[in-house]
N, C-alpha and C positions, 0 to 999 in steps of 0.2 A: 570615452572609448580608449585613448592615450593610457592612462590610468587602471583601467580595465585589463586592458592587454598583457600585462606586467605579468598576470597569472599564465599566462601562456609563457613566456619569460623562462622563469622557473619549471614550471610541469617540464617543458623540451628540456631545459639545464637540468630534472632530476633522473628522468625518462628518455632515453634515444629511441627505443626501439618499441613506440606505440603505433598500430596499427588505424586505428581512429578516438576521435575525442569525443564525447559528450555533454554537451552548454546548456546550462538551462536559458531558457530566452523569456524575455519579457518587453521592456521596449528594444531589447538589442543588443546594447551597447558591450557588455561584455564580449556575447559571441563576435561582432564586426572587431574589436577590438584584437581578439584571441586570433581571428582569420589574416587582421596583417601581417602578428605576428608569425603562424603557421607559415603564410604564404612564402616568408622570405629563410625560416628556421626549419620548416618539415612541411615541403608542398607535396606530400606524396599520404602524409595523413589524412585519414577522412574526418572531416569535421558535420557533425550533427547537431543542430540545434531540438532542443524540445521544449512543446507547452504542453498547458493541458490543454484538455476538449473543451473545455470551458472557454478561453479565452483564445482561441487560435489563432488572434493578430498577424504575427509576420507573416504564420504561413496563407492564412488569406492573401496580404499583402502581396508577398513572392507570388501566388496563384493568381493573379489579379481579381480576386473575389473581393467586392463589395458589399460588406454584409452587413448588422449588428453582431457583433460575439453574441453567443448566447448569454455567456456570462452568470451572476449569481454565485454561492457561497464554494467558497473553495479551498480545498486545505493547502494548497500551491496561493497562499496570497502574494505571496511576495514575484510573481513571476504574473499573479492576473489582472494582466493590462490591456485594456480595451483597443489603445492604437497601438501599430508597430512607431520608432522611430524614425524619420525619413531617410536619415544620413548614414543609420545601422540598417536601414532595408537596403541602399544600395551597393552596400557594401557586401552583405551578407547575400544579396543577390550575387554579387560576380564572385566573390571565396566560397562559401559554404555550400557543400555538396549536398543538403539536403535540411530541413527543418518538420520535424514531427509532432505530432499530439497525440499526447497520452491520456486514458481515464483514468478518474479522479481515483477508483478502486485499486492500481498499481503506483500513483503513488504513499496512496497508504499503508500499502505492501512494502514498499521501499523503504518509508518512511523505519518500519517497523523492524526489517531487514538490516539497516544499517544500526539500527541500537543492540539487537539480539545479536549480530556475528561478526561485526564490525567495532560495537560499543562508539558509537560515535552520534550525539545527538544532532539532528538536521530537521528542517523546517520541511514542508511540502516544496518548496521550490528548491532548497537544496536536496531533495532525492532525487527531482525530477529526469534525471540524468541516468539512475538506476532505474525508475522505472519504465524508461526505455526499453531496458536491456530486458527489462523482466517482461512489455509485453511483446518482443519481436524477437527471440529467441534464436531462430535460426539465421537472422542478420548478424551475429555478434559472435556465433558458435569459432570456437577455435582462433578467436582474433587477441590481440591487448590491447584493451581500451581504457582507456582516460577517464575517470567520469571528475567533472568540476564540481564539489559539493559546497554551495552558494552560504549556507548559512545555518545557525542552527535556535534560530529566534522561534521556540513551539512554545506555547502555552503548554501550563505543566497537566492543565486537566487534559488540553486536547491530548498531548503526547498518553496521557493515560489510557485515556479512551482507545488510544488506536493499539495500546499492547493489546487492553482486553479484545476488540475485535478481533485481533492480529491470532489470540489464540484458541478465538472460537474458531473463526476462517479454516483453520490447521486443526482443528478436531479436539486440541488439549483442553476445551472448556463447551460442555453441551449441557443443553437446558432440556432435561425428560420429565416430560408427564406421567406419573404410575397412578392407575386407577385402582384403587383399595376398598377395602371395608371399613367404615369410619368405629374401627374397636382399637380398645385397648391393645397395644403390641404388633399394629400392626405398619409403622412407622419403623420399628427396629426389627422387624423382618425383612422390611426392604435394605436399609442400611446395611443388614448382614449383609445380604446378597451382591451388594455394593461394593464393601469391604472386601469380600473373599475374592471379589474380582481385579481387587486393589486399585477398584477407582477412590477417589476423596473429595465427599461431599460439601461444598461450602460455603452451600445456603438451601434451606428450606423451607417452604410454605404450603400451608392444607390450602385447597380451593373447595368453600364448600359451596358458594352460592351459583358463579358463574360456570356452571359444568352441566353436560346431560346425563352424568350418570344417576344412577340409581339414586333418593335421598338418604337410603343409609350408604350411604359410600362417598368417598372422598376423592381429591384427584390430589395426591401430593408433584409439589412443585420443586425438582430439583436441581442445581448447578453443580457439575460432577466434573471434577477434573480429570483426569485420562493423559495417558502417554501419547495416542493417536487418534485419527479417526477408527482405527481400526480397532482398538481398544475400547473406543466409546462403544463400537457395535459388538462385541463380544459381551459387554454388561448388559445391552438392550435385549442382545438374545438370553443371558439366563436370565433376566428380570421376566421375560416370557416363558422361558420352559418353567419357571417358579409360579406358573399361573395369572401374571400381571401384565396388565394392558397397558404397552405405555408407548405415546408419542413422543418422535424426539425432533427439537426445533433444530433445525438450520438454517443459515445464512443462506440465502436465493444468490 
């Protein structure tokens, strides 16, 4: 915790004038660490601890809930710890004004967030702190906050995986169904249609077996890149007013 704290240290030595901090928590130790230092450097900072939902330890802890975490896969590994710390619960019990849990779906948003506009690679437990921010909005509105970004140890596939979700999420990548006539030219009809809307196709597949259309008809399978959501739907609609039935997947 000694050890830990050091980064509090520094943040107050670069920062004077933060309104609250954000710590990622796992067994503790950092945040108990970071609140003695607070307490004596900037007791007037709010300090926040966050987990995921997955593993809500302390704050079980500090609530006096005895529970099992639910627990199970989580892209905050480094942060999903089944017990709180004893000596960092009661610390963080008397300094820290609060300890929250976050879903797993903001920090992969965070995750994603801090590579796209920040360029800074971070693990799910070091964004954890952003996506605080990101799911409680109106707690942070108009404040300066701190956030402590723990580490940036991702696996190269995971970290991939989560741009492309990252830009389905956000509209720039939609997967549409167009229902066709399985004929010649009728694959670079739709493409026009595509193009002149300046989406960019880039990937495609006939579905001819798994579909209830017609058996002369095809259901082409595509991944269209787009500016927005809103652009994705502006292609949807003339792919329709062009005569063609198409479903578009989304993320739930």
């Amino acid at each position: 915790m000694a050890g830990q704290g050091t980064v509090a240290l520094e943040l107050f030595a670069d920062v004077t004038d933060l309104d609250a901090v954000v710590v990622p928590v796992g067994g503790g130790g950092l945040l108990a660490g970071m609140a003695v230092v607070a307490a004596e450097l900037a007791p007037a900072v709010e300090l926040i601890g966050v987990e995921s939902e997955l593993y809500p330890s302390m704050s079980d802890a500090l609530h006096g809930r005895s529970r099992p975490v639910p627990g199970g896969p989580t892209i905050a590994e480094g942060i999903g710890v089944a017990r709180a710390g004893v000596l960092p619960r009661e610390i963080i019990a008397a300094l820290v004004d609060d300890v929250v849990v976050v879903p797993e779906g903001a920090i992969e948003q965070a995750v994603n967030l801090l590579l796209e506009i920040e360029k800074t690679v971070a693990e799910g437990a070091g964004a954890a702190g952003l996506a605080a921010v990101l799911a409680d909005p109106p707690r942070f509105k108009d404040r300066r906050v701190g956030l402590v970004i723990t580490g940036g140890n991702i696996d190269p596939r995971l970290l991939a995986s989560v741009i492309m979700r990252g830009l389905v999420r956000s509209g720039r990548l939609c997967r549409l169904s167009v229902g066709v006539t399985d004929v010649p030219g009728s694959l670079s009809r739709v493409a026009a249609i595509v193009g002149e809307l300046r989406g960019n196709i880039v990937e495609v597949a006939h579905q001819r077996l798994f579909s209830d259309l017609s058996v002369k008809s095809t259901m082409l399978e595509l991944a269209v890149e787009t500016r927005d959501r809103e652009h994705a739907d502006r292609i949807v609609e003339g792919l329709e007013a062009a005569g063609y039935p198409v479903r578009r997947s989304d993320p739930s």
